[in-house]
PAKOL-886352 format. One record per residue: residue number from 1; x, y, z of N, C-alpha, C in turn. Coordinates in nm, 3 decimals, padded with zeros to 5 digits. Example, Ala and Ser with C-alpha at 12.3 -4.5 7.8 and 13.67 -1.06 7.14 Angstrom:
2
> 1|01.319|-00.569|00.780|01.230|-00.450|00.780|01.320|-00.330|00.780
> 2|01.285|-00.225|00.708|01.367|-00.106|00.714|01.290|00.003|00.787
***
This chain:
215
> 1|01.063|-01.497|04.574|01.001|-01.422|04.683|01.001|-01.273|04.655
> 2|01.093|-01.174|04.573|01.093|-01.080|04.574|01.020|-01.025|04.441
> 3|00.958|-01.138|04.325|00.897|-01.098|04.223|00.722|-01.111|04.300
> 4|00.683|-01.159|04.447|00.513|-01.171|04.481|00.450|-01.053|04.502
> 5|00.361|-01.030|04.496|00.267|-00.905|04.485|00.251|-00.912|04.687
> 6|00.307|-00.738|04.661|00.313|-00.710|04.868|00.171|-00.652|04.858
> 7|00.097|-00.699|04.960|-00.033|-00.690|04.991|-00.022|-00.479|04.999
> 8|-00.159|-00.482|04.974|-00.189|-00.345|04.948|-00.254|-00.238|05.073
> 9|-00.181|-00.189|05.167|-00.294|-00.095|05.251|-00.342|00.030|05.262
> 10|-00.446|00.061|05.280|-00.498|00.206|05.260|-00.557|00.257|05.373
> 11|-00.503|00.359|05.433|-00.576|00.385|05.570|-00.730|00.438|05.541
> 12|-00.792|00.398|05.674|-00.941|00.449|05.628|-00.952|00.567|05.649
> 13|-00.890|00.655|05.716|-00.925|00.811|05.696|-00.874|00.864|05.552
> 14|-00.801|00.798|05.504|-00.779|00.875|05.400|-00.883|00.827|05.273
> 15|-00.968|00.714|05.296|-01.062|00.680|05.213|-01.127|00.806|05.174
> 16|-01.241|00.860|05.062|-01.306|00.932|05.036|-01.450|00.896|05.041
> 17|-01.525|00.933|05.131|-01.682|00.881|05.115|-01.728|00.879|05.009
> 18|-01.798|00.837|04.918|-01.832|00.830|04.750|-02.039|00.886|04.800
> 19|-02.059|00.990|04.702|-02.176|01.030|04.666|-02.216|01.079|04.831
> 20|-02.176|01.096|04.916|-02.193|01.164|05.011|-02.318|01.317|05.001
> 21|-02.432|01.332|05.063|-02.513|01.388|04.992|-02.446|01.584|05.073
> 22|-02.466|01.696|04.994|-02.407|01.793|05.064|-02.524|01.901|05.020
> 23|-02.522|01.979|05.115|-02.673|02.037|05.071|-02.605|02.235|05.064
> 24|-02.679|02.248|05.020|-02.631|02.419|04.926|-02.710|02.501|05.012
> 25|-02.678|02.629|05.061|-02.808|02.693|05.154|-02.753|02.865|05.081
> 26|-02.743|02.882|04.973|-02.736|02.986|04.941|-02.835|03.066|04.789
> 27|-02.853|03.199|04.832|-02.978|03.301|04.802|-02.920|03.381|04.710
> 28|-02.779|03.374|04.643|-02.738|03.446|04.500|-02.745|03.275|04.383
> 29|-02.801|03.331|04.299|-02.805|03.193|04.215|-02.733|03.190|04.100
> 30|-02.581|03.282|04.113|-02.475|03.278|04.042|-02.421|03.145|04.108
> 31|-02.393|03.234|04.244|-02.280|03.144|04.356|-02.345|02.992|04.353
> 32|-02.470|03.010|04.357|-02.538|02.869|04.419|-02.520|02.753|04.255
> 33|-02.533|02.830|04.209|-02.491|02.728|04.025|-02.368|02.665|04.059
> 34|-02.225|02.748|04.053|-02.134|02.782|04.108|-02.100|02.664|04.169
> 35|-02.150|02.623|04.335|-02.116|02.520|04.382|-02.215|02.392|04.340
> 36|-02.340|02.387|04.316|-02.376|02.339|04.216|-02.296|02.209|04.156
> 37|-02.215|02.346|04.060|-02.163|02.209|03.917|-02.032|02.189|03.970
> 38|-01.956|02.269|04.102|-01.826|02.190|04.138|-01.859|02.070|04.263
> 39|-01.959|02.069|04.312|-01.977|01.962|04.410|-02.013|01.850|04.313
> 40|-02.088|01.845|04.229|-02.156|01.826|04.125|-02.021|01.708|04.095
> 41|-01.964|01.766|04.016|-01.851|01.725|03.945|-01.763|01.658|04.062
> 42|-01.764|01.660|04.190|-01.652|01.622|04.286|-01.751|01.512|04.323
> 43|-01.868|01.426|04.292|-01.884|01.301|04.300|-01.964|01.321|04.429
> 44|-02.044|01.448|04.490|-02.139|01.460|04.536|-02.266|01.450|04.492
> 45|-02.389|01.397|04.599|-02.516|01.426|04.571|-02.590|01.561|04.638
> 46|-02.586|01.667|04.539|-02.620|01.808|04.561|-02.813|01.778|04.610
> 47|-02.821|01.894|04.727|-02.954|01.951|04.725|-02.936|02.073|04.796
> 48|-02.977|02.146|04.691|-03.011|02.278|04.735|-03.081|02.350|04.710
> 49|-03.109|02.467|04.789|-03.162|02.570|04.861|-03.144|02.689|04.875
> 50|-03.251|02.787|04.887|-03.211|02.913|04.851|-03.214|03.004|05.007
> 51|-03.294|02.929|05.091|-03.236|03.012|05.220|-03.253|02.927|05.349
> 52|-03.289|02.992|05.469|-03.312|02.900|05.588|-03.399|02.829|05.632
> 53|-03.530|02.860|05.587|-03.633|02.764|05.631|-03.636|02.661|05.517
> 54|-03.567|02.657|05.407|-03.625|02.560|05.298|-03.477|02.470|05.345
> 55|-03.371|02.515|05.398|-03.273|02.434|05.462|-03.325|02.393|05.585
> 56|-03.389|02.411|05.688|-03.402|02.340|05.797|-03.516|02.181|05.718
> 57|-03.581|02.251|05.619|-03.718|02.126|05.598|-03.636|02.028|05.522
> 58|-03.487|02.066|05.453|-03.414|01.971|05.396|-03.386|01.853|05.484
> 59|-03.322|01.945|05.617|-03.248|01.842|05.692|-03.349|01.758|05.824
> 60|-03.446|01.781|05.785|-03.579|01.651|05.872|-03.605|01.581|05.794
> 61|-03.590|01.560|05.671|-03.632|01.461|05.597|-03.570|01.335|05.621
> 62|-03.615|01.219|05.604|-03.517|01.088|05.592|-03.402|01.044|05.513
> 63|-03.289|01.029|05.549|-03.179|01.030|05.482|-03.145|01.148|05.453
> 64|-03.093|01.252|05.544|-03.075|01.450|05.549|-02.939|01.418|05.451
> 65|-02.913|01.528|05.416|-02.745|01.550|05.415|-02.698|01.596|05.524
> 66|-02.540|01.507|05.523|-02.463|01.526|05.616|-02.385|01.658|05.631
> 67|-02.374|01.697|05.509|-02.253|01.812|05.518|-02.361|01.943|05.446
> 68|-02.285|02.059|05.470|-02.386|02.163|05.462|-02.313|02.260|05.414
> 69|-02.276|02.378|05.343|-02.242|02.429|05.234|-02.322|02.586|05.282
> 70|-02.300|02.665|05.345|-02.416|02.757|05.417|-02.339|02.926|05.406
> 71|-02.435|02.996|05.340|-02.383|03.111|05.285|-02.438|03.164|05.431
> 72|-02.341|03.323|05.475|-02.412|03.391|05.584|-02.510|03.464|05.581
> 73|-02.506|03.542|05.477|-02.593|03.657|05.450|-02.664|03.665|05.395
> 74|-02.781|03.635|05.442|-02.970|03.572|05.327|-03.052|03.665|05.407
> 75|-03.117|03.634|05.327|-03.292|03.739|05.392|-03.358|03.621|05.501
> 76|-03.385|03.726|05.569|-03.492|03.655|05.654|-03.362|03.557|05.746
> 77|-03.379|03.392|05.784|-03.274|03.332|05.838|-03.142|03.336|05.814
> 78|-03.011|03.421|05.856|-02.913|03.406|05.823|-02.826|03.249|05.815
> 79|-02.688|03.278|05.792|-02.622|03.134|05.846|-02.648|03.123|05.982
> 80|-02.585|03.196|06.016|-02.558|03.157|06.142|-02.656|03.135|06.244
> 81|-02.778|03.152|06.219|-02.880|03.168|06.307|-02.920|03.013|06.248
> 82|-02.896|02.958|06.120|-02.905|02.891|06.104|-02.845|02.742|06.195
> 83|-02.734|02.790|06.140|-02.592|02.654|06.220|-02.694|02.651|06.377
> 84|-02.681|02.781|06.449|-02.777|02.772|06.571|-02.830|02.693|06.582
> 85|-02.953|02.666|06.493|-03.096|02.607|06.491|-03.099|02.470|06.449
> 86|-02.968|02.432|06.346|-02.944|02.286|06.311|-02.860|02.225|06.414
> 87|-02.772|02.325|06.505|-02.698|02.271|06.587|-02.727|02.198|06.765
> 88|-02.826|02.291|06.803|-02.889|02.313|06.905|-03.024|02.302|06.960
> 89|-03.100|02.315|06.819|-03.269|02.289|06.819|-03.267|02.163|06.787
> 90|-03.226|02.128|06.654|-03.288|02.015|06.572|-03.200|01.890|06.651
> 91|-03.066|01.907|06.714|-02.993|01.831|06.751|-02.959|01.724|06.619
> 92|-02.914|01.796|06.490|-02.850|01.666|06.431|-02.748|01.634|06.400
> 93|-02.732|01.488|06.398|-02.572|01.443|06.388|-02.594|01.342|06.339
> 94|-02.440|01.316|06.248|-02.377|01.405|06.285|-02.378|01.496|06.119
> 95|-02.369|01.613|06.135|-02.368|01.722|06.062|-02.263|01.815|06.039
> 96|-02.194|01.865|05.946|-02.108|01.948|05.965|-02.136|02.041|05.860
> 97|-02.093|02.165|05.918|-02.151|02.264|05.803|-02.076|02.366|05.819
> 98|-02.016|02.432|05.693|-01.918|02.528|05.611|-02.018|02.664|05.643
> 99|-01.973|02.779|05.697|-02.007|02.910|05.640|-01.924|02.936|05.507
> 100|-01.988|03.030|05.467|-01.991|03.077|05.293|-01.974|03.221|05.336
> 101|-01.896|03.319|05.363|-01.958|03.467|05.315|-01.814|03.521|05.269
> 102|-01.868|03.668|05.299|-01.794|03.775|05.241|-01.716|03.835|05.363
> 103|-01.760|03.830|05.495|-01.704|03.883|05.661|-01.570|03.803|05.687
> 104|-01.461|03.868|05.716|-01.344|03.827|05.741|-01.318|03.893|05.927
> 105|-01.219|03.861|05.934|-01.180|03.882|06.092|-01.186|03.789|06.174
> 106|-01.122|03.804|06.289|-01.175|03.690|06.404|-01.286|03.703|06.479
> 107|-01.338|03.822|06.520|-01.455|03.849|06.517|-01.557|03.755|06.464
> 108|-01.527|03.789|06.346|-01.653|03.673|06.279|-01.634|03.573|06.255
> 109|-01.494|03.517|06.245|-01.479|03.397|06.293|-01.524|03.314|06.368
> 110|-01.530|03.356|06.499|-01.530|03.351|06.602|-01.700|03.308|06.629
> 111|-01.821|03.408|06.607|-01.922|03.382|06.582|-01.975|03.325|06.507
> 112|-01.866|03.290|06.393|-01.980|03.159|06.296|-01.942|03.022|06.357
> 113|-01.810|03.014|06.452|-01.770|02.878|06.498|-01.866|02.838|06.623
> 114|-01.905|02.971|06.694|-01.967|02.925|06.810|-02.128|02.897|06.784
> 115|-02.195|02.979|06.671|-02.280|02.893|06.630|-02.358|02.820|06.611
> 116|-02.199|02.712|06.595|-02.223|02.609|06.540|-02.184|02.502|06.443
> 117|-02.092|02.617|06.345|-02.054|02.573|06.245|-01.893|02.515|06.266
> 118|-01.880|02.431|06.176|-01.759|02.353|06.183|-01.607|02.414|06.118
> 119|-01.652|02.452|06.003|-01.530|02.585|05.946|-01.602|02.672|05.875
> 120|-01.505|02.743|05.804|-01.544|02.892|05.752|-01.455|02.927|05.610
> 121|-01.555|02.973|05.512|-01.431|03.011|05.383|-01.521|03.163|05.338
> 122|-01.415|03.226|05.314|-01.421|03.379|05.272|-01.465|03.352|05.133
> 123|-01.552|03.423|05.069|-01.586|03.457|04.938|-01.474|03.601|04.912
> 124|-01.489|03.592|04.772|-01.438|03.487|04.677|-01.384|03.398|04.736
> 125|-01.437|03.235|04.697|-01.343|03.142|04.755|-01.297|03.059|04.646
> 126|-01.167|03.012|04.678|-01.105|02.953|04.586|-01.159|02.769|04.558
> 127|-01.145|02.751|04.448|-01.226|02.601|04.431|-01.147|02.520|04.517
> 128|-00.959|02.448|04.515|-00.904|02.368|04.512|-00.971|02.392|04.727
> 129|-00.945|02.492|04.753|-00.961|02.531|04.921|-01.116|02.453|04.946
> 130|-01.226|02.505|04.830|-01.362|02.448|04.872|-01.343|02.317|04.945
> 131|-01.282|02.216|04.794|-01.291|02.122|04.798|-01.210|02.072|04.936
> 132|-01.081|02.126|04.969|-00.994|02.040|05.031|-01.098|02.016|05.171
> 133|-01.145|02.165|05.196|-01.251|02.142|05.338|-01.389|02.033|05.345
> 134|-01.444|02.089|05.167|-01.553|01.937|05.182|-01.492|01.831|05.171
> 135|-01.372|01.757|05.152|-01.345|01.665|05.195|-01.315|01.631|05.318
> 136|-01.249|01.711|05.403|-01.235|01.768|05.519|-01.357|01.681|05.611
> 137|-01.436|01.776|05.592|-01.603|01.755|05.663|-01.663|01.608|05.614
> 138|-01.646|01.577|05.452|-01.669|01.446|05.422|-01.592|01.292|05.561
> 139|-01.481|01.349|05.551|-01.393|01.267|05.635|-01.466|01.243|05.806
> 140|-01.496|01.374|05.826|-01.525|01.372|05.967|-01.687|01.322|06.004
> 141|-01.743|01.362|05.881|-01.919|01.234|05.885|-01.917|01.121|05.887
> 142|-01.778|01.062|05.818|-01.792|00.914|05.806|-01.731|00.884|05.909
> 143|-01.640|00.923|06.000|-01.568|00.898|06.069|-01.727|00.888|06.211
> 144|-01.761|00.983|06.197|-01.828|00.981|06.384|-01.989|00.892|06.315
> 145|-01.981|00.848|06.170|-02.122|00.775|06.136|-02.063|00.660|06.187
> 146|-01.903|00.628|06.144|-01.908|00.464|06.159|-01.831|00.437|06.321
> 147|-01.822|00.574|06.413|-01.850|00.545|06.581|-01.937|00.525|06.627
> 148|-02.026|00.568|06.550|-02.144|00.572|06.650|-02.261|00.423|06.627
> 149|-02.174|00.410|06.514|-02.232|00.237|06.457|-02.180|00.159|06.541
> 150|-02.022|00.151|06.599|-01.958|00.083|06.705|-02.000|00.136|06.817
> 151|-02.063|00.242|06.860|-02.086|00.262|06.996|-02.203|00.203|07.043
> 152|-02.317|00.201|06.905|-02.440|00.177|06.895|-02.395|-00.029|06.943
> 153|-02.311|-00.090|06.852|-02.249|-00.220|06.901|-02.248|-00.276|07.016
> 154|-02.186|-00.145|07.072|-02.068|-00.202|07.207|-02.199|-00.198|07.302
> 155|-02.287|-00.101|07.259|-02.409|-00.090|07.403|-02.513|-00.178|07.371
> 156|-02.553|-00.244|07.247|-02.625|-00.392|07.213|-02.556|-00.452|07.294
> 157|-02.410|-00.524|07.290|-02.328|-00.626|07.382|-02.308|-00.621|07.498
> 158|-02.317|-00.447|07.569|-02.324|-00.458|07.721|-02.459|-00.487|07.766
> 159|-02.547|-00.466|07.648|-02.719|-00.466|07.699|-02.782|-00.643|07.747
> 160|-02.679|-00.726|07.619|-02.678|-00.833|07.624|-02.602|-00.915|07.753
> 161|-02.506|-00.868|07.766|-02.460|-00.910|07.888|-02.548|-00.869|08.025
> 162|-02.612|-00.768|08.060|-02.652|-00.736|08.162|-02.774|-00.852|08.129
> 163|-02.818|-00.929|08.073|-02.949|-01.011|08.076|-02.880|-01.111|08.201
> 164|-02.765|-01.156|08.201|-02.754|-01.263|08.306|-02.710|-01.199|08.398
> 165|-02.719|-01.096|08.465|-02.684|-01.020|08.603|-02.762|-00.961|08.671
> 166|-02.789|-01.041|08.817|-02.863|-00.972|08.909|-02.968|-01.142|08.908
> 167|-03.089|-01.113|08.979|-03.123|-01.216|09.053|-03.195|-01.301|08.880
> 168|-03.202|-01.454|08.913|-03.303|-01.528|08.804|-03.341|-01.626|08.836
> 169|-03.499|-01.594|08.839|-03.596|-01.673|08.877|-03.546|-01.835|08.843
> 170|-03.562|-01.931|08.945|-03.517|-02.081|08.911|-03.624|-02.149|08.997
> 171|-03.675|-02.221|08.906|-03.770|-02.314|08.984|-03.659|-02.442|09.064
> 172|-03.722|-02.458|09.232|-03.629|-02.517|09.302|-03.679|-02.665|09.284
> 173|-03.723|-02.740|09.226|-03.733|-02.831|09.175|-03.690|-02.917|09.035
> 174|-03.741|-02.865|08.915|-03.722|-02.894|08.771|-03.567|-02.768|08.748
> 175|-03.540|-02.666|08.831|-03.400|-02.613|08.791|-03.443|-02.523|08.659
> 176|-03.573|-02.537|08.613|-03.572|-02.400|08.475|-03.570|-02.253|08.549
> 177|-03.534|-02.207|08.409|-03.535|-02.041|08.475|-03.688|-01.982|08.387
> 178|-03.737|-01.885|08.461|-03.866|-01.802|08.402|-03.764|-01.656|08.389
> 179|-03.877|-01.663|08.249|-03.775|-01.507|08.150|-03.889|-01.397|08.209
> 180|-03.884|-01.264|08.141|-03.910|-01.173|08.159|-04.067|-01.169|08.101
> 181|-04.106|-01.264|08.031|-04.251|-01.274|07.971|-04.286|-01.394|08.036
> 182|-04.270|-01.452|08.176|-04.328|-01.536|08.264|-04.310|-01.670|08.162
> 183|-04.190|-01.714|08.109|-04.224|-01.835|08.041|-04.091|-01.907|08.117
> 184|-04.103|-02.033|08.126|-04.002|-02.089|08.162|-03.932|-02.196|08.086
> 185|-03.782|-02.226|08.069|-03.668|-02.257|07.991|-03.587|-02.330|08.062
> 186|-03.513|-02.474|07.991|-03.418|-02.541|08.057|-03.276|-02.375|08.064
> 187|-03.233|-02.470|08.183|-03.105|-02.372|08.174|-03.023|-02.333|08.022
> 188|-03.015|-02.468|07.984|-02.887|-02.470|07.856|-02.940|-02.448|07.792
> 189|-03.070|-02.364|07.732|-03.147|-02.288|07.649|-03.147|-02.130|07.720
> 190|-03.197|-02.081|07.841|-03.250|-02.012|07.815|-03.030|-01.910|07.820
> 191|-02.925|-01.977|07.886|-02.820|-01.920|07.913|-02.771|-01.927|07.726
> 192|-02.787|-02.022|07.661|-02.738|-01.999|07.539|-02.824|-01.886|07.429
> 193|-02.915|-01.870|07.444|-03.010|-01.771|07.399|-02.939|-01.577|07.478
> 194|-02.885|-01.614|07.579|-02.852|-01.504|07.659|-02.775|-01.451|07.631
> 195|-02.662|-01.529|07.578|-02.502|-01.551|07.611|-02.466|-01.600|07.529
> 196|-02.308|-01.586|07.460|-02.252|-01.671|07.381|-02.144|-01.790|07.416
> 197|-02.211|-01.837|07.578|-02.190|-01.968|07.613|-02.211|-02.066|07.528
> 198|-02.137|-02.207|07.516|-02.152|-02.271|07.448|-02.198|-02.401|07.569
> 199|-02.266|-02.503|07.547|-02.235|-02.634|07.641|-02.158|-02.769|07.561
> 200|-02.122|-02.859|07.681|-02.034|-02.985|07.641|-02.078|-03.048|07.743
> 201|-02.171|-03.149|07.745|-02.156|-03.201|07.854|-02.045|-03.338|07.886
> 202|-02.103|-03.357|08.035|-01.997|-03.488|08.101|-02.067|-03.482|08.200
> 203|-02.026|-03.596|08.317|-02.090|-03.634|08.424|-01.988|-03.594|08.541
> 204|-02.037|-03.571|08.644|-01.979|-03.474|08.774|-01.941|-03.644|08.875
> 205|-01.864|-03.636|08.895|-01.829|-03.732|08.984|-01.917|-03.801|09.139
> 206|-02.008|-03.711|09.119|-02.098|-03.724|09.220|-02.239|-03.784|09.151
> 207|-02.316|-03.794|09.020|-02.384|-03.837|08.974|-02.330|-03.957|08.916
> 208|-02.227|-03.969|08.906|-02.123|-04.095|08.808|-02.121|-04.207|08.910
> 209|-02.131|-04.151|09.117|-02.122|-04.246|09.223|-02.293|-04.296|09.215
> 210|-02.357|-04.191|09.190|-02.549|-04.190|09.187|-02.591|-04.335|09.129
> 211|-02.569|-04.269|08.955|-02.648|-04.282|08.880|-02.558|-04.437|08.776
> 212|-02.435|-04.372|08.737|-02.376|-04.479|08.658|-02.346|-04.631|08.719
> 213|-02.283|-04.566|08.852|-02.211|-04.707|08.865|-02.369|-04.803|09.001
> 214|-02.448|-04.719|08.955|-02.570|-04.811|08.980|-02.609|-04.903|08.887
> 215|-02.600|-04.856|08.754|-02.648|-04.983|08.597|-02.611|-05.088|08.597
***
């Protein structure tokens, strides 16, 4: 007993999303190489971009990236006006997205969080810090992708349940029920189609006085 292999567990937050797509929104194309070949190399699928409107047309496309990589200080759309506009206009989720600059303080803290944005790293930024946050943000996409897959669940199964509640049409003769497209169904069809009732039948003691002990 003490030479059997002890079963193996791994919590799922600490899983790592694999190829997770992360999109680049920065306008120096040192820096933007830069993260580039370290996202690159950290088992991401890079797309990037050199400022704000070519980042908003990224993230309408089908299958967007989730995580966002967003320098502050560009021509024309900044970050932050950005995070704004992905946060509040476009409404997408779930999304999380890094400011990039050179502005320190709480001050600006403060305004890149409200935003929109999810955290913040000072340039020069250090690689091992990049990474620990895009994993960070990796963690927290998969996490509210695979709630909202269970939430998306749980409201199929309450949707399903509400089919047998409230009034249903029964013809007072033959006992079928008429559905919602005027067709009509034995009971033990149209409730097993509804429901994950099962039937068994047997005879009720009152058809058994009827019907059986008439034969």
């Amino acid at each position: 007993l003490l030479d059997a292999p002890r079963p193996s567990w791994k919590s799922p937050v600490a899983s790592q999303p694999k190829h997770m797509k992360v999109l680049i929104v920065e306008d120096d194309p040192v820096v933007r190489r830069i993260l580039e070949d370290l996202l690159t190399r950290w088992q991401y699928e890079v797309v990037s971009t050199t400022n704000g409107e070519q980042a908003i047309q990224a993230l309408q496309v089908e299958n967007p990236p989730r995580l966002a990589v967003i320098d502050w200080q560009m021509p024309g759309m900044d970050g932050v006006e950005l995070c704004c506009r992905a946060r509040h206009q476009l409404k997408l989720s779930p999304l999380y997205m890094i400011l990039l600059t050179i502005r320190g303080g709480k001050a600006n803290i403060v305004q890149g969080l409200e935003s929109g944005a999810d955290d913040y790293i000072t340039k020069p930024f250090d690689q091992e810090e990049l990474k620990a946050r895009v994993q960070v943000g990796a963690r927290v996409v998969h996490l509210q992708t695979e709630l909202a897959a269970r939430v998306n669940d749980l409201e199929a199964a309450l949707e399903h349940v509400k089919q047998l509640q409230g009034l249903l049409p029964i013809c007072c003769y033959c006992k079928k029920i008429r559905d919602d497209r005027n067709y009509w169904h034995e009971v033990e069809s149209y409730i097993t189609t509804h429901s994950q009732a099962k039937f068994t039948h047997g005879i009720c003691p009152e058809c058994y006085q009827k019907v059986v002990q008439q034969i």
